[in-house]
C-alpha positions as CSV (number, residue, x, y, z in Angstrom):
1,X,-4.7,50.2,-48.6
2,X,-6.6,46.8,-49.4
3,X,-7.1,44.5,-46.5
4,X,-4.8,41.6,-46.5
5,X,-7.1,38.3,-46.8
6,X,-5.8,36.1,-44.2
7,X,-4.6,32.2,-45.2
8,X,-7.1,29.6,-44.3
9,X,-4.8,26.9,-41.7
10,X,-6.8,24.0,-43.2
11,X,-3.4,21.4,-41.4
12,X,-4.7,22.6,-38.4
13,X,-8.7,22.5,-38.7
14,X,-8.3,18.6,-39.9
15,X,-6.6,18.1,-36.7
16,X,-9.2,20.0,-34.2
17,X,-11.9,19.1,-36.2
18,X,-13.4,15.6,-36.5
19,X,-14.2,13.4,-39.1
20,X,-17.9,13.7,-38.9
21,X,-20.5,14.3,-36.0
22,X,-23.7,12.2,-35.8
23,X,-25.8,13.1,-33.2
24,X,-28.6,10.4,-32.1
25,X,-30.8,11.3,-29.3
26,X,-29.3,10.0,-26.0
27,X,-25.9,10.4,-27.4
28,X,-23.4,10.9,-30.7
29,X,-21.2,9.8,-33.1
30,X,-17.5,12.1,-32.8
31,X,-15.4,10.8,-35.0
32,X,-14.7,7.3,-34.5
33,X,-15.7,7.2,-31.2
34,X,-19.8,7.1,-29.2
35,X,-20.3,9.9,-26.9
36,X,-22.6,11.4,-24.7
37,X,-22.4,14.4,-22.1
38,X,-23.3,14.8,-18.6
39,X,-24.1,17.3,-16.4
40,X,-24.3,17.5,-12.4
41,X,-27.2,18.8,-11.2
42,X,-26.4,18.4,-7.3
43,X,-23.1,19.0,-5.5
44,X,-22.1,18.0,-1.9
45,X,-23.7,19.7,1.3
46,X,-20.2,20.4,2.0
47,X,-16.3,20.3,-0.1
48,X,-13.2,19.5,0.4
49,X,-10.5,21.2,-1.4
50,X,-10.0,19.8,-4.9
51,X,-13.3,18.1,-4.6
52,X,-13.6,18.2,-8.7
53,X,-10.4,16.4,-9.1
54,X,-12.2,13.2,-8.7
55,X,-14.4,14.3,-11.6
56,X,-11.5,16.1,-13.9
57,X,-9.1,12.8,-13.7
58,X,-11.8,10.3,-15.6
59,X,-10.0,8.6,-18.3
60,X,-11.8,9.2,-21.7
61,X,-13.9,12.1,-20.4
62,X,-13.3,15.7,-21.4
63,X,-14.5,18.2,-18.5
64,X,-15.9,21.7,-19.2
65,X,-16.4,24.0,-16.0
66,X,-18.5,27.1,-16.9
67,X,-18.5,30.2,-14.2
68,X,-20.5,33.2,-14.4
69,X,-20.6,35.9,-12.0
70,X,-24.3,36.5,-10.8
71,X,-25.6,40.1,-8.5
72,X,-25.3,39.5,-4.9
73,X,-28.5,41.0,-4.7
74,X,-30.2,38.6,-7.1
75,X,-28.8,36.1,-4.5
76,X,-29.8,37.0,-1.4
77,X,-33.5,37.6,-3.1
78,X,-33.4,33.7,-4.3
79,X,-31.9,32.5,-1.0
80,X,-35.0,34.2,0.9
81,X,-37.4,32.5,-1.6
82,X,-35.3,29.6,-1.1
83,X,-35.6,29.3,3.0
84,X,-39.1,30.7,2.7
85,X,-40.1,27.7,0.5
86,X,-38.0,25.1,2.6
87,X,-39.3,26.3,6.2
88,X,-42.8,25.4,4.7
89,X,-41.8,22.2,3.9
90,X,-40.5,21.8,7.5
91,X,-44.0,22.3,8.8
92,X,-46.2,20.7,5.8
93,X,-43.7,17.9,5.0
94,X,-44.7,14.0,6.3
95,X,-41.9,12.2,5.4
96,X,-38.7,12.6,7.6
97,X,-36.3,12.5,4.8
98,X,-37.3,15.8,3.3
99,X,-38.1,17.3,6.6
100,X,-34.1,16.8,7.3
101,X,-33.1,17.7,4.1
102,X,-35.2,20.8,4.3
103,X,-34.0,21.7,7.5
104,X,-30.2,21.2,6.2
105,X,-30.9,23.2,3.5
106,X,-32.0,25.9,5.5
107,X,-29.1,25.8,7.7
108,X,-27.0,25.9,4.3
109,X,-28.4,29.4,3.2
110,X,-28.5,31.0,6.1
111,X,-24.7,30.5,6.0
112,X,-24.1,31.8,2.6
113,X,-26.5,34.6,3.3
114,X,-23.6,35.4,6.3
115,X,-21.0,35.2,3.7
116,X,-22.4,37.5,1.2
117,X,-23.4,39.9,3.8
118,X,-20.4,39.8,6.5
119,X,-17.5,38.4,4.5
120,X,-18.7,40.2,0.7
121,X,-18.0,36.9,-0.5
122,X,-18.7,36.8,-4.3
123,X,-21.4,34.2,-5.6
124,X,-21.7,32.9,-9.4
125,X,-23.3,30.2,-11.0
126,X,-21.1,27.5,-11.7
127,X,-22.1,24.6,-14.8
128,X,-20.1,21.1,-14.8
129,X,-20.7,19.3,-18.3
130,X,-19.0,16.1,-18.7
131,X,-18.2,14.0,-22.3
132,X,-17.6,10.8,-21.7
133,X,-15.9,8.8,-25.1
134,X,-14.8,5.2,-26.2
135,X,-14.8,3.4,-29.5
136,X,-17.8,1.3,-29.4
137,X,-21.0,1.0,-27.0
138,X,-19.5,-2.0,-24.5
139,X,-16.5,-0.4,-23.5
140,X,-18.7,3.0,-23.7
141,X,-20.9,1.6,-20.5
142,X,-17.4,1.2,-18.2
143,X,-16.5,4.5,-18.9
144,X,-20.5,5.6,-17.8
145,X,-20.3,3.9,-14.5
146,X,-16.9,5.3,-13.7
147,X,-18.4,9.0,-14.3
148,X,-21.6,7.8,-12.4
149,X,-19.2,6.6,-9.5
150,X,-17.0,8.8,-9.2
151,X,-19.6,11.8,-9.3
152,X,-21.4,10.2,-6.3
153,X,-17.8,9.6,-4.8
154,X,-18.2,13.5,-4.4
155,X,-21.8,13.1,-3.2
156,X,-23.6,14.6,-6.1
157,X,-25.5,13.8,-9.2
158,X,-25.8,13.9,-12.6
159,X,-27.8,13.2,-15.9
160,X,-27.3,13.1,-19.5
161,X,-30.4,15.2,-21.7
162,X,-32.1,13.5,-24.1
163,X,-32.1,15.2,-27.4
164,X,-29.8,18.2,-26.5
165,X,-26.9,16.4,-26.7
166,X,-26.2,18.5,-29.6
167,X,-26.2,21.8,-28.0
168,X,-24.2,19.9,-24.8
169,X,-21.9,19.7,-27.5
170,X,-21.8,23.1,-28.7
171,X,-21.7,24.3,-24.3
172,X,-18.5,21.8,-23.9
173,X,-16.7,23.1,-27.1
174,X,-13.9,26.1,-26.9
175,X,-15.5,27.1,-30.4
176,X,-18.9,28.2,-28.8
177,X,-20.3,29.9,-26.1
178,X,-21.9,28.0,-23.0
179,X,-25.6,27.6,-24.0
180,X,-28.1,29.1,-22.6
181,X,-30.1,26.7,-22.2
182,X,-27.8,23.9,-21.0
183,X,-26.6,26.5,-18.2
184,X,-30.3,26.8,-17.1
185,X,-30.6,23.5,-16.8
186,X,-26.9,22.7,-15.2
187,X,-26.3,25.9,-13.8
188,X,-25.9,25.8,-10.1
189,X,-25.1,29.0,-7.4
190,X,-22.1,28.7,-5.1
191,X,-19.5,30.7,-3.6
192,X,-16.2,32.0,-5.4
193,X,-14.4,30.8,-3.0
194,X,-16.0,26.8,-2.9
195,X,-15.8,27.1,-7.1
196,X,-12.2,27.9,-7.0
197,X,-11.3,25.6,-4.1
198,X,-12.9,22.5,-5.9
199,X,-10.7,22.7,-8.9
200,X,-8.1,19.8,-8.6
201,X,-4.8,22.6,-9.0
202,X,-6.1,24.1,-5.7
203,X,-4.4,20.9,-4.0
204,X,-1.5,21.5,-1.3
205,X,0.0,18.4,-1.4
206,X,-0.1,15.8,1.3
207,X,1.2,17.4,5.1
208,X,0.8,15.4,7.9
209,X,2.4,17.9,9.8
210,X,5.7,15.9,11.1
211,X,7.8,13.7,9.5
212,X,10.0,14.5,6.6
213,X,9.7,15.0,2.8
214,X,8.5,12.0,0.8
215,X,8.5,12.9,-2.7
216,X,6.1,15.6,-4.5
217,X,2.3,14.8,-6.6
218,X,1.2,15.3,-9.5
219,X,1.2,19.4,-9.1
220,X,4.6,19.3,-7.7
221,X,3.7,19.8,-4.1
222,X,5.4,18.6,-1.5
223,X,4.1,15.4,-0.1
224,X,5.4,15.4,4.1
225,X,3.9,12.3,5.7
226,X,5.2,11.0,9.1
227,X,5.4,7.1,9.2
228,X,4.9,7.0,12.5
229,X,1.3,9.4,13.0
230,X,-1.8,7.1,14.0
231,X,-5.3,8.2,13.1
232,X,-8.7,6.2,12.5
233,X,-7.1,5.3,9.3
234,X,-3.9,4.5,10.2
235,X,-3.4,2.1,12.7
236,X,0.4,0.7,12.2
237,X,3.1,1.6,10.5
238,X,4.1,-1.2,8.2
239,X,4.7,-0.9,4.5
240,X,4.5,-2.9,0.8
241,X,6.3,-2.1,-1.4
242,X,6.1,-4.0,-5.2
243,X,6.7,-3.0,-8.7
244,X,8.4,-3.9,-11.5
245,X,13.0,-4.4,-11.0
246,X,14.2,-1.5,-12.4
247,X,10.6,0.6,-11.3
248,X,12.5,3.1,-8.6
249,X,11.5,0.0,-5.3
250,X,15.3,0.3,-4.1
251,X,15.4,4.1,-4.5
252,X,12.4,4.8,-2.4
253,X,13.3,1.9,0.4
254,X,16.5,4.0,0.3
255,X,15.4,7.6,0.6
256,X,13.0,5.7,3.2
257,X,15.6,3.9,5.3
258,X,17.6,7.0,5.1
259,X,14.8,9.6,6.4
260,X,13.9,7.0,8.8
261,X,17.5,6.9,10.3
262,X,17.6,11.2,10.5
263,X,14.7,10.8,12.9
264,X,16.4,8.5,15.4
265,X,14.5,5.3,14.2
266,X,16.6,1.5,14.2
267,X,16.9,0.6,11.2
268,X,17.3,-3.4,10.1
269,X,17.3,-4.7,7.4
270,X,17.6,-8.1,5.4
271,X,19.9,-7.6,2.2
272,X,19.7,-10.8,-0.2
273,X,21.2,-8.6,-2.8
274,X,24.2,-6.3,-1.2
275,X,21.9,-3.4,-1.8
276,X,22.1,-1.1,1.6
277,X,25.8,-2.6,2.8
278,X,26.9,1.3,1.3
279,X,24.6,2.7,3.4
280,X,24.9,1.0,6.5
281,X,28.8,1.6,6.4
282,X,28.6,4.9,5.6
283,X,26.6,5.6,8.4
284,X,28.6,3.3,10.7
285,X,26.4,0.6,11.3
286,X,26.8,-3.0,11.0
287,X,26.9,-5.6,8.4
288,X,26.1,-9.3,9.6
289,X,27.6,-11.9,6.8
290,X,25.5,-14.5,8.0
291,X,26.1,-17.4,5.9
292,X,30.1,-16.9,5.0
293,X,30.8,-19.0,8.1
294,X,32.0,-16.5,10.9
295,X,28.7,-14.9,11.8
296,X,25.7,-17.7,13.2
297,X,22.5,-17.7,14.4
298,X,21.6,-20.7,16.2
299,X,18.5,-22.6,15.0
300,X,18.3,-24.4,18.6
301,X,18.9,-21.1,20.6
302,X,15.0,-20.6,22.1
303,X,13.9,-17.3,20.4
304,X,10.3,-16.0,21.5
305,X,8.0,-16.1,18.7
306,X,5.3,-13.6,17.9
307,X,2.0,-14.7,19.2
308,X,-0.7,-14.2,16.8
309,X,-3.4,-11.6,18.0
310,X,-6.5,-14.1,17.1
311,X,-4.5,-16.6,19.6
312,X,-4.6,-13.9,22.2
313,X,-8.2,-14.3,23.2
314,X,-8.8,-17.9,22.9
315,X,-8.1,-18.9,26.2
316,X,-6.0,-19.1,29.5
317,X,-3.8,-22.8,28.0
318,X,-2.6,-20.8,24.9
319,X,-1.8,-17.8,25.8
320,X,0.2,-19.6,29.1
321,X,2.5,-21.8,26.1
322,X,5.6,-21.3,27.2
323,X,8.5,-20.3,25.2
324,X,10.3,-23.8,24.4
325,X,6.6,-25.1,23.3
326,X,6.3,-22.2,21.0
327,X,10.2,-22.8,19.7
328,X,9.9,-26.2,18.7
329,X,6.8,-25.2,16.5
330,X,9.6,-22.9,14.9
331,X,12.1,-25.4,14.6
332,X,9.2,-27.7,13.1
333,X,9.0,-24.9,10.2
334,X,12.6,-24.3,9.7
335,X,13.0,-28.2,9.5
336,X,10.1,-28.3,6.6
337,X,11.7,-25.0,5.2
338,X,15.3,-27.3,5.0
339,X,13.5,-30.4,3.5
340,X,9.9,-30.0,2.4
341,X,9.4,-34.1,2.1
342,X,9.8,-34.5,5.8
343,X,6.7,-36.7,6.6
344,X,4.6,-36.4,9.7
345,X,5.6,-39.5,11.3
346,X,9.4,-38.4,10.9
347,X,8.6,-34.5,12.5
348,X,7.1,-36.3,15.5
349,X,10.3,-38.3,16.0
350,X,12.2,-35.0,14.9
351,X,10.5,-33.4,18.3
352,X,10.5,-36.4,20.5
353,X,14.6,-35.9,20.4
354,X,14.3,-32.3,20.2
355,X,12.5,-32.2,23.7
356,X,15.5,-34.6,24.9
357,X,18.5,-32.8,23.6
358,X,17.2,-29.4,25.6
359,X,16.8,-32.2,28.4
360,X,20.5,-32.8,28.6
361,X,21.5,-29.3,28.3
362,X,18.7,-29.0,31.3
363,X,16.0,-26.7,29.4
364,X,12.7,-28.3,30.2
365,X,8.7,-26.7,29.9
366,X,9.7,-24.8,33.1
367,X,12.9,-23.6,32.1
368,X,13.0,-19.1,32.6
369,X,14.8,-18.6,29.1
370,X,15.8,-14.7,30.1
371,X,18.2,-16.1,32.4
372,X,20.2,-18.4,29.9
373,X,23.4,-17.5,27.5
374,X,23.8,-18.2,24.1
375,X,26.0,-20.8,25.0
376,X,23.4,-22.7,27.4
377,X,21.9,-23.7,24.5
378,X,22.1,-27.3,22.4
379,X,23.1,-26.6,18.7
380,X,22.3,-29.0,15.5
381,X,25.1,-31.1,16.6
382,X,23.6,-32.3,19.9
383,X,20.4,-32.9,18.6
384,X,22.4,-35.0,15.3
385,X,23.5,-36.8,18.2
386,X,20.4,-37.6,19.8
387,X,19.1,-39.1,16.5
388,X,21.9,-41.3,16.1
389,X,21.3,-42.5,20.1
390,X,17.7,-43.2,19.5
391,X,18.7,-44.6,16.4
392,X,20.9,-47.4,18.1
393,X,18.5,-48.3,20.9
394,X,15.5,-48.6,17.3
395,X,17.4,-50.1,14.4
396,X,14.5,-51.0,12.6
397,X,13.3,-47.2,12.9
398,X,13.5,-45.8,9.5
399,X,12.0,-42.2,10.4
400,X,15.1,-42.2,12.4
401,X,17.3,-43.3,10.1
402,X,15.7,-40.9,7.4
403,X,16.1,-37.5,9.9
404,X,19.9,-38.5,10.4
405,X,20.1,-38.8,6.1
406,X,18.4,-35.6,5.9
407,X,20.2,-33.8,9.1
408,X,23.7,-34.8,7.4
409,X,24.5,-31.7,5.7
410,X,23.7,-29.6,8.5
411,X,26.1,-30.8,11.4
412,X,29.2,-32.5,9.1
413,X,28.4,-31.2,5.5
414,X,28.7,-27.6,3.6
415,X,25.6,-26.5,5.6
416,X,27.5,-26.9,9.0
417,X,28.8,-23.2,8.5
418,X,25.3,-21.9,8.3
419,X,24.1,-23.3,11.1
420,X,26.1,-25.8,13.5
421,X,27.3,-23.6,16.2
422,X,26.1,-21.0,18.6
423,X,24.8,-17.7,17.8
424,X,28.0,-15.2,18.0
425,X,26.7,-11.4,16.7
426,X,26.8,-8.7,18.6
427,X,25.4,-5.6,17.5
428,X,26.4,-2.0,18.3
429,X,24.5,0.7,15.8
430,X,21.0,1.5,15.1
431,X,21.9,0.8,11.3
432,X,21.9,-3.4,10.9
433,X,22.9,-5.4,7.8
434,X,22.1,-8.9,7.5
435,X,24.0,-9.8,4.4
436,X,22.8,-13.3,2.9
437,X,23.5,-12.9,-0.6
438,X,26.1,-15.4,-0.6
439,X,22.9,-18.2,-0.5
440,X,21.6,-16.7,-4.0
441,X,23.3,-19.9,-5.8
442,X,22.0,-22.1,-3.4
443,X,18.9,-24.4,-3.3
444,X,15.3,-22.7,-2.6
445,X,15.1,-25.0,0.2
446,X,18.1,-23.5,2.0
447,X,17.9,-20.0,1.3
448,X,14.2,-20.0,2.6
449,X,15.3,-21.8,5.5
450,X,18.0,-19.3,6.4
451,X,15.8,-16.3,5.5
452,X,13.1,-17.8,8.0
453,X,16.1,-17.9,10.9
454,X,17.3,-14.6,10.2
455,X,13.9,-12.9,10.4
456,X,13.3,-15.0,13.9
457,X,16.3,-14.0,15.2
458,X,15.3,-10.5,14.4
459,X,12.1,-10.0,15.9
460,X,13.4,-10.7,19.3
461,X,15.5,-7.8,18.8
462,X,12.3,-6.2,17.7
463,X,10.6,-7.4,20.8
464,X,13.8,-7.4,23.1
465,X,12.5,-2.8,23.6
466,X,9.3,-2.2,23.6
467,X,10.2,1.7,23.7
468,X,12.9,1.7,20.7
469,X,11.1,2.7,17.3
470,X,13.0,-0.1,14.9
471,X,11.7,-0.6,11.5
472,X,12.4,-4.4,9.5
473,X,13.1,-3.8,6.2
474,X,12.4,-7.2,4.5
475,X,14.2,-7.1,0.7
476,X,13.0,-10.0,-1.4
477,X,9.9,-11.0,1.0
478,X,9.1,-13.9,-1.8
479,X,11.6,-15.8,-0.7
480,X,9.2,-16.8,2.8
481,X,6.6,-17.7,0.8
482,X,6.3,-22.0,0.0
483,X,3.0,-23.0,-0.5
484,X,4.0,-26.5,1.2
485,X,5.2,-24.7,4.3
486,X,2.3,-21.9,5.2
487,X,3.3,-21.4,8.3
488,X,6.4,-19.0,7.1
489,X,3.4,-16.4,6.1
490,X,1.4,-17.1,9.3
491,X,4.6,-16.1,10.8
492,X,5.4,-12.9,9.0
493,X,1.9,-12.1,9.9
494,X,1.9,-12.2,13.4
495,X,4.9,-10.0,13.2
496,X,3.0,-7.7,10.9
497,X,-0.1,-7.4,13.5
498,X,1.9,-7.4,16.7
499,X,5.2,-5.2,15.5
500,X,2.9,-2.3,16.2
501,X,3.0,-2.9,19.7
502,X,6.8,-2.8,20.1
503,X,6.9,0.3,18.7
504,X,7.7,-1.5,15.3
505,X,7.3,-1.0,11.2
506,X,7.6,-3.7,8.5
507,X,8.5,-3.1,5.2
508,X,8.2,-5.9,2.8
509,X,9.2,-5.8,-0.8
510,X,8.3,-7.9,-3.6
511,X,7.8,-8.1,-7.3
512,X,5.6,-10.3,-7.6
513,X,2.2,-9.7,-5.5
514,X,0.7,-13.2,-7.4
515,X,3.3,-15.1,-4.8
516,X,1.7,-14.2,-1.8
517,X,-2.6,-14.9,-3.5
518,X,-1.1,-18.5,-4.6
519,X,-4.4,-20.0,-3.9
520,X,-2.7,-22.6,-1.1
521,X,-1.9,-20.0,0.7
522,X,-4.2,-16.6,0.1
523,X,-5.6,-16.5,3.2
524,X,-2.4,-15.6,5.1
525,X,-0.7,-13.8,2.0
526,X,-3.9,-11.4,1.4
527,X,-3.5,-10.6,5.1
528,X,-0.2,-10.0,5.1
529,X,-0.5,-7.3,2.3
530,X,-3.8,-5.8,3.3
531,X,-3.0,-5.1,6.8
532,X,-0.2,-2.4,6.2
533,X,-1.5,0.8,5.9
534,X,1.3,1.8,3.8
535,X,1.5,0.6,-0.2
536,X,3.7,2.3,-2.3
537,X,2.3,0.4,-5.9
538,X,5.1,1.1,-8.9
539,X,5.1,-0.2,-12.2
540,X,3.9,-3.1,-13.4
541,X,1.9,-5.3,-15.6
542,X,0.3,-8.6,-16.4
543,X,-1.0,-10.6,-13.5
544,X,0.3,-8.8,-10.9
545,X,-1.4,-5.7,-12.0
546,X,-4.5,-7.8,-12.1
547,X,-3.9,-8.8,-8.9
548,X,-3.1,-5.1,-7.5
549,X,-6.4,-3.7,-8.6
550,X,-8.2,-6.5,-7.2
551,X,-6.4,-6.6,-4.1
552,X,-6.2,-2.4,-3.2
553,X,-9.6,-1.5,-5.0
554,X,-7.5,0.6,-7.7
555,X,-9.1,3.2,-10.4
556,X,-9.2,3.3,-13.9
557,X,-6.7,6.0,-13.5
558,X,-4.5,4.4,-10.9
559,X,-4.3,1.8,-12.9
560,X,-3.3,3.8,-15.6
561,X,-0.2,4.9,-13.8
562,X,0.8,1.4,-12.7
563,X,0.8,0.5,-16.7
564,X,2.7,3.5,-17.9
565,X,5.8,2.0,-15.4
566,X,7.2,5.4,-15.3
567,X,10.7,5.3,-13.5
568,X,10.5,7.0,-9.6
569,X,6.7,7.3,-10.1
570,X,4.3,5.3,-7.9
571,X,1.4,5.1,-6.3
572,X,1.1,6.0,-2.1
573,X,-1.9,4.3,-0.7
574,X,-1.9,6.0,2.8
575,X,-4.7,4.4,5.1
576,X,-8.0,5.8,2.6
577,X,-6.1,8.1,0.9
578,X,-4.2,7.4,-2.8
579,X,-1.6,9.6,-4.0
580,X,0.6,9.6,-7.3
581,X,3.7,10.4,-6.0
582,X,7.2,11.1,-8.0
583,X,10.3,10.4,-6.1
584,X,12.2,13.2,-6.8
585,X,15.6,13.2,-4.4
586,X,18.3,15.3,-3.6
587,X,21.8,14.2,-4.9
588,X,23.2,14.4,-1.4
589,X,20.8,11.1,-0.8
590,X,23.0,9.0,-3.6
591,X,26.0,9.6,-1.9
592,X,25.0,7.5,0.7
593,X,22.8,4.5,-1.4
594,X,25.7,3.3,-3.0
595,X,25.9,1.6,-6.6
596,X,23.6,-1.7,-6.0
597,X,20.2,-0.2,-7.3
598,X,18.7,2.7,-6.1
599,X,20.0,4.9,-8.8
């Protein structure tokens, strides 16, 4: 019976196949795009596992990894020859470089030599070939010194072959065999074990050996990282968190929080948007409606402020500033937070009747604040009515006059209920709401200034046990940053650098990193974001990715993944270590997040 001729799938050949191949002699023409392909021709002394996932993750490259089993007798033959040819080199060599290098190398095949003979490990010679592609010759040299950089991130090499680029092409493609001669060239010996360990699928996740399950990478393994763990690397436990509204931010912070809370940690957190109210009832906490009226913190009440590290070392006078010096700076920010146009000649008449209305309630420099109530204190009231003293004995005094004008609101206006009274909240649960969503129709001015009390107020909770892990959760962080008040950021970023001492973590979240680089203010906001050693980057685009990569050193790649903006997806910067991460949670978590975000 006749043969049947087998149908030509000409569909599928167009599509494999493409438009033309040119090749030149450094490099060549595939299809519509320039190419050329590399080859390494030295690997690292010594690999980690997935070591080739640095060089297999190259956007526009295509990777071909060639392994062919060689005679362990042919091996241990070479590797004799080898350290034969190297211990000469010890003795002959001048230069120290190659006498080391020698010497390492030496060291390195006496310990495959073990292998082979001890362990019957199996050795093959492994070829990397690289194609690197892009549309034209400019964008063609970006995509060159990523494959040149991320090879050496690996500590190895590699070179491109003048005029065999065309039978590179033939090694690289699944239509033909690897190439002799290209594998002669390219062809390196190494163990079974190191080939199959490098390949990036040989990952186990990220296991930090304690803490609880984070989400799984890009192979679906687990990633278990514990928060809390300190290493050369990881020196405090603060977090950023930014991305895009509707990216997966309020999930994570959630499955965070939650985690967090399991392991016996204090959780507080400050809620402009009613977002973990849910949770904290559901797991008995407290919610704090600080600005409906019932619940207030008192502006006047002397809270310690965190001292800035720098400030530490500087001298006997400032680290000795007691605490009412160091509140009236606070007051002086929350005053400029309230009303920006406050001049400098009306804050120093602001503070000369500051300093007297503690006076009359008998506070003064010397005053032990430990011992003193909440009601011991003046509130906005008394110091309203210290104004309007100093006033009467000054008529002509218009910064007087001004500070009562501006002060108005705050003691007999609708701001009275924010502010004029003594702090009344007491808290019982190691799960703390501060609910100030009721301030989001209300002036930038006002809502910045409350924000700013609230967090004061909660650092000396923070500071109040140094033994207690409590983590601040800080929701819509932008709302501390005004470029004509910088001292809301030096603030945040003393608590940043000394919460790590109390036994503390921070977690700020944003949208909008470009808030923080404002020029005016970049020296504190850069700061503030660098110094956590947590980042968890989702989705985003336009400036703020610009700023992102610029800010954490990001990759082609990871920047790749921030652009996609793939819900639940993000990118965990872990001290040196960056992970794509996918947030995948169990159902049993949403039963406690609620319905405001996080779904």
């Amino acid at each position: 019976m006749a043969k049947m001729k087998k149908e030509v799938n000409k569909g599928l050949i167009n599509i494999l196949s493409p438009t033309c191949v040119k090749i030149n002699r450094n490099n060549f023409e595939y299809g519509e795009n320039v190419a050329r392909i590399y080859g390494i021709t030295k690997y690292p002394q010594t690999s980690s596992c997935g070591f080739l996932s640095r060089i297999t993750n190259i956007p526009n490259t295509f990777v071909n990894i060639h392994y062919r089993p060689v005679a362990n007798n042919a091996i241990t033959a070479a590797i004799n020859r080898n350290t034969k040819q190297n211990l000469e080199q010890q003795e002959t060599g001048r230069e120290m470089n190659s006498i080391k290098e020698a010497a390492i190398s030496v060291e390195n095949m006496n310990d495959l030599l073990e292998m082979i003979l001890r362990a019957n490990e199996r050795i093959g010679q492994v070829s990397v070939n690289i194609m690197g592609f892009s549309k034209n010759e400019e964008l063609f040299e970006q995509v060159e010194n990523t494959i040149n950089d991320n090879v050496a991130s690996i500590s190895g090499l590699n070179r491109a072959l003048p005029n065999l680029q065309k039978q590179c092409l033939e090694s690289i493609s699944p239509t033909y065999q690897m190439n002799e001669r290209i594998n002669e060239i390219f062809g390196k010996v190494m163990p079974l074990s190191t080939y199959i360990g490098g390949f990036p699928f040989a990952s186990t996740g990220f296991n930090d050996g304690s803490g609880y399950y984070l989400g799984k990478d890009v192979n679906n393994s687990l990633i278990i990282i514990d928060f809390w763990l300190r290493s050369n690397d990881r020196t405090n436990s603060n977090m950023v968190i930014t991305g895009k509204p509707g990216s997966g931010k309020s999930t994570a912070t959630k499955h965070i929080l939650l985690n967090e809370y399991a392991r016996g940690t204090k959780i507080i957190a400050l809620d402009p948007e009613r977002e973990y109210i849910n949770m904290a009832k559901e797991l008995d906490g407290d919610v704090i409606n600080v600005v409906g009226g019932k619940n207030k913190i008192n502006p006047m009440q002397i809270l310690k402020a965190p001292i800035d590290e720098d400030e530490e070392n500087v001298g006997v006078e400032k680290e000795n500033l007691n605490d009412l010096a160091r509140h009236i700076g606070t007051l002086e920010v929350f005053f400029k937070l309230y009303n920006n146009g406050i001049t400098d000649l009306e804050m120093a008449q602001l503070k000369k009747c500051i300093v007297k209305t503690y006076k009359k309630k008998g506070i003064d420099w010397n005053t032990e604040i430990d011992n003193l109530k909440n009601e011991d204190y003046p509130i906005l009231s008394d110091l309203y009515e210290t104004l309007e003293e100093e006033s009467k004995k000054d008529k002509e005094n218009n910064e007087l006059k001004n500070l009562l004008s501006y002060l108005y609101d705050m003691v007999q206006g609708a701001d009275q209920f924010l502010w004029n009274g003594h702090t009344n909240i007491n808290i019982n649960s190691s799960f703390v709401v501060f609910d100030i969503k009721d301030l989001q129709s209300a002036s930038d001015n006002k809502k910045s200034a409350e924000y700013y009390n609230v967090i004061t107020y909660i650092w000396n909770l923070v500071e109040h046990d140094r033994n207690e892990k409590t983590l601040i959760c800080a929701d819509e962080s932008y709302l501390l940053v005004d470029v004509k008040v910088p001292q809301t950021l030096i603030f945040l970023r003393n608590i940043s650098k000394r919460i790590r001492k109390y036994e503390g973590s921070l977690i700020l979240i944003t949208h909008d990193v470009e808030d923080f680089l404002n020029p005016a203010i970049k020296q504190y906001g850069q700061s503030l974001l660098s110094t956590a050693c947590y980042k968890l980057l989702f989705g985003t685009d336009g400036q703020n990715l610009l700023e992102e990569i610029k800010l954490f050193n990001l990759t082609e790649a990871e920047r790749e993944l921030l652009e996609a903006q793939i819900r639940g997806h993000a990118l965990l910067i872990a001290g040196t270590k960056k992970i794509h991460t996918n947030f995948v949670i169990d159902e049993t978590e949403f039963y406690y997040m609620g319905s405001a975000g996080g779904r």
